[in-house]
C-alpha positions in Angstrom: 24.4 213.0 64.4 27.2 212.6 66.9 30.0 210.5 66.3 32.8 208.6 67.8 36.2 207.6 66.4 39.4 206.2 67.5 42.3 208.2 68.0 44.7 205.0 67.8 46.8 206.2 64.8 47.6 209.4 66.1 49.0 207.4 69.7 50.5 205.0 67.8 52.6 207.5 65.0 53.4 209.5 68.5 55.2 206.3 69.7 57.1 206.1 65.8 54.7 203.4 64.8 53.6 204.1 60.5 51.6 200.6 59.7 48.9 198.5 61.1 51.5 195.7 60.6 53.3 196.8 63.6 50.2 197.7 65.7 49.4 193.9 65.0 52.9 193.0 66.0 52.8 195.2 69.3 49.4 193.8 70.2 49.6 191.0 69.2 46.0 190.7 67.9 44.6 189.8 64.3 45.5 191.2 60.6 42.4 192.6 59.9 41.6 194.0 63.9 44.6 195.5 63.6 43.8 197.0 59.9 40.3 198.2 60.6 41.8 200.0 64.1 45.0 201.9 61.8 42.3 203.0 59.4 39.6 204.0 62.2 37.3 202.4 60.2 36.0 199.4 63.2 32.4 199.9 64.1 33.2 197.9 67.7 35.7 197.3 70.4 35.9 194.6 73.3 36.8 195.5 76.4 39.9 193.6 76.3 40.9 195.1 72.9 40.4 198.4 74.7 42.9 197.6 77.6 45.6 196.2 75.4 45.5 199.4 73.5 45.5 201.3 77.0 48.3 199.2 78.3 50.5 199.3 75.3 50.0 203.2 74.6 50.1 204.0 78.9 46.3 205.9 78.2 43.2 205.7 79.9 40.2 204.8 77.8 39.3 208.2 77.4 41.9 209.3 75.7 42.0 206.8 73.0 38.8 208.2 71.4 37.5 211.5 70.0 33.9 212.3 70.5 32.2 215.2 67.9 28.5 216.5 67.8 27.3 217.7 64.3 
């Protein structure tokens, strides 16, 4: 089975970011959005979540996932 996970972490410790706390704080968005996005461990995103994360880390959509086929 294929699957697909965020690469937000790894933008966001490139930027100097370590915690989900500050990924909340940049965003602006939720505790626990923010937690589940850090970990990689969100089964959804929204559109707009998408584009805040694409506007805060200058990246198109693409490259904030990673896509790999068993």
């Amino acid at each position: 089975m294929a699957t697909v996970s965020l690469k937000v972490r790894e933008l966001a410790e490139k930027k100097g970011m370590t915690s989900a706390y500050q990924l909340k704080k940049a965003l602006a968005i939720n505790p626990t959005a923010a937690q589940r996005i850090w970990e990689g461990t969100t089964d959804s995103i929204t559109f707009t979540m998408m584009a805040k994360l694409c506007s805060y880390f200058k990246v198109k959509p693409g490259s904030l996932f990673t896509y790999t086929e068993d």
